[in-house]
N, C-alpha and C positions, 0 to 999 in steps of 0.2 A: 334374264334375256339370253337367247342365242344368239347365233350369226344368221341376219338375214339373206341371206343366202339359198336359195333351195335345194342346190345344187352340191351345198358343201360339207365334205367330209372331213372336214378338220377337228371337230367337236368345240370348235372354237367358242367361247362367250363374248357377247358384245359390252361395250364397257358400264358400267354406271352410272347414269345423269340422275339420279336421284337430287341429289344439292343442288344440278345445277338447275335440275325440271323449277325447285324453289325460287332459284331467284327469276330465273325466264317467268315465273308468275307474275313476280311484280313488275319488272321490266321490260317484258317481249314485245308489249304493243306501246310505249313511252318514245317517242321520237326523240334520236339524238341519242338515245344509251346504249351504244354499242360497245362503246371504251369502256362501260362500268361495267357492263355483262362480262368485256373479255377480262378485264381486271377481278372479278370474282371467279370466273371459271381457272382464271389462272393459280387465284390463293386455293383454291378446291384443290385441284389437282396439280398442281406445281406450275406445270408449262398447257402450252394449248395443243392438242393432236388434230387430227386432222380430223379424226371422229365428233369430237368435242364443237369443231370450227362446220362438222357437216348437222351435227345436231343443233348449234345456235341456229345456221340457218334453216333447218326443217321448220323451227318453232316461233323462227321471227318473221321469215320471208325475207331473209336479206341474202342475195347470190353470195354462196361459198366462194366467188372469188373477190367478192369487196370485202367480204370479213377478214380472208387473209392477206389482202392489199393492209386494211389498218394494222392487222399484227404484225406486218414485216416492216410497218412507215414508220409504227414508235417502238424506239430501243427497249422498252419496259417490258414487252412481250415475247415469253422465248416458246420454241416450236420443237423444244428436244427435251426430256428431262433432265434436271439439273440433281448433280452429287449430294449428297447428305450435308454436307456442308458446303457453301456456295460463299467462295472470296470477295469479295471485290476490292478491287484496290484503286486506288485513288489515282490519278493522273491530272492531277489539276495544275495548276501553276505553283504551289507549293512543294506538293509533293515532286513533281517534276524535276525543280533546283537542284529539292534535296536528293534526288535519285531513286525516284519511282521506277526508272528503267533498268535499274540493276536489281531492284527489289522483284519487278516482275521476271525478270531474268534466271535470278533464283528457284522464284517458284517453280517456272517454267523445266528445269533443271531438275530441283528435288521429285514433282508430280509426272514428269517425262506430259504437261499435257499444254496447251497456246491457248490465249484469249479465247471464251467461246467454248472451251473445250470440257471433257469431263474426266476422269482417270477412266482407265477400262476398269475399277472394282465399283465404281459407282459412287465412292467417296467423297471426292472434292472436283469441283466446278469453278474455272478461275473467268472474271468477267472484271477487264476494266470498265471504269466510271470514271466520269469527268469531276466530280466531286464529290469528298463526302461531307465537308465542312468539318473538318477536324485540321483546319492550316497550321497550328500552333505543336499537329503531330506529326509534323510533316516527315518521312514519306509514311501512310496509317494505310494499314487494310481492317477490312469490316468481314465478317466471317458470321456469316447468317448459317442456323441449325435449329433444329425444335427446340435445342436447351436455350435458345433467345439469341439475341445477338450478342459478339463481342468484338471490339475495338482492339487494333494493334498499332501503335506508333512509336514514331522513332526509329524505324527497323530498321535492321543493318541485314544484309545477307546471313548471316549465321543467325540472327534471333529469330529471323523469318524462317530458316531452316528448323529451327527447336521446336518454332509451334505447332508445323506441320506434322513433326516428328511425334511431337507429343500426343498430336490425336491422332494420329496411325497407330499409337500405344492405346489407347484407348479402346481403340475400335477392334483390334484384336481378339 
């Protein structure tokens, strides 16, 4: 596909809904599944674009401004792409006691990046969570990547520091 555009010299390409043309098959006219739509367009493509939120509604008939009304109502849904590896750290009442707020602090410090946010290399993306049910790890981050997820608890400022460290070695 190009840029529909007719106008435009950018030699720009438009993006790929192939996967998501698939699920809008079985979906698109099912009342009520718009949360599943945007929750697969999301595992598709990481996060939802604006392209992505203008092509569900082409194919559903639902106004591009209630699609992004639901994406910005529930936390699950992010609007930016997220780092190759994506933190999340726990702020629950466990984690909290134990010093969830120094833990983020840290990261905050080592990634130079705040909740929400992403490193400028594209790396890591830190996003608190109200829970991850890991209370017995208190304070735990969860560290989502293609190689699967993994768990960190117990963290003190320097261990938090090691792990980040270690996979900025990695990534090298």
């Amino acid at each position: 596909m190009t840029c529909k555009n007719s106008d435009c010299q950018c030699d720009c390409k438009a993006p790929d809904f192939s996967e998501l043309a698939e699920v809008l098959g079985k979906y698109a006219k099912v009342p009520g599944s718009l949360i599943t739509i945007l929750q697969k367009a999301q595992d598709i493509y990481g996060y939802l674009s604006m392209d992505a939120i203008n092509y569900i509604s082409e194919q559903t008939g639902i106004k591009p401004a209630k699609i992004y009304g639901v994406a910005t109502f529930y936390s699950q849904f992010r609007l930016q792409p997220i780092g190759k590896y994506l933190i999340m750290l726990c702020q629950g009442t466990a984690c909290h006691v134990n010093g969830s707020e120094m833990i983020e602090e840290a990261i905050c410090e080592e990634l130079s990046i705040s909740d929400g946010e992403t490193t400028e290399d594209g790396i890591f993306t830190l996003n608190n969570v109200a829970c991850l049910g890991c209370c017995s790890l208190a304070p735990v981050m969860m560290i989502k990547s293609v190689h699967g997820d993994e768990t960190y608890g117990n963290l003190t400022k320097d261990s938090v520091r090691d792990v980040l460290q270690e996979i900025r070695q990695r990534e090298a």
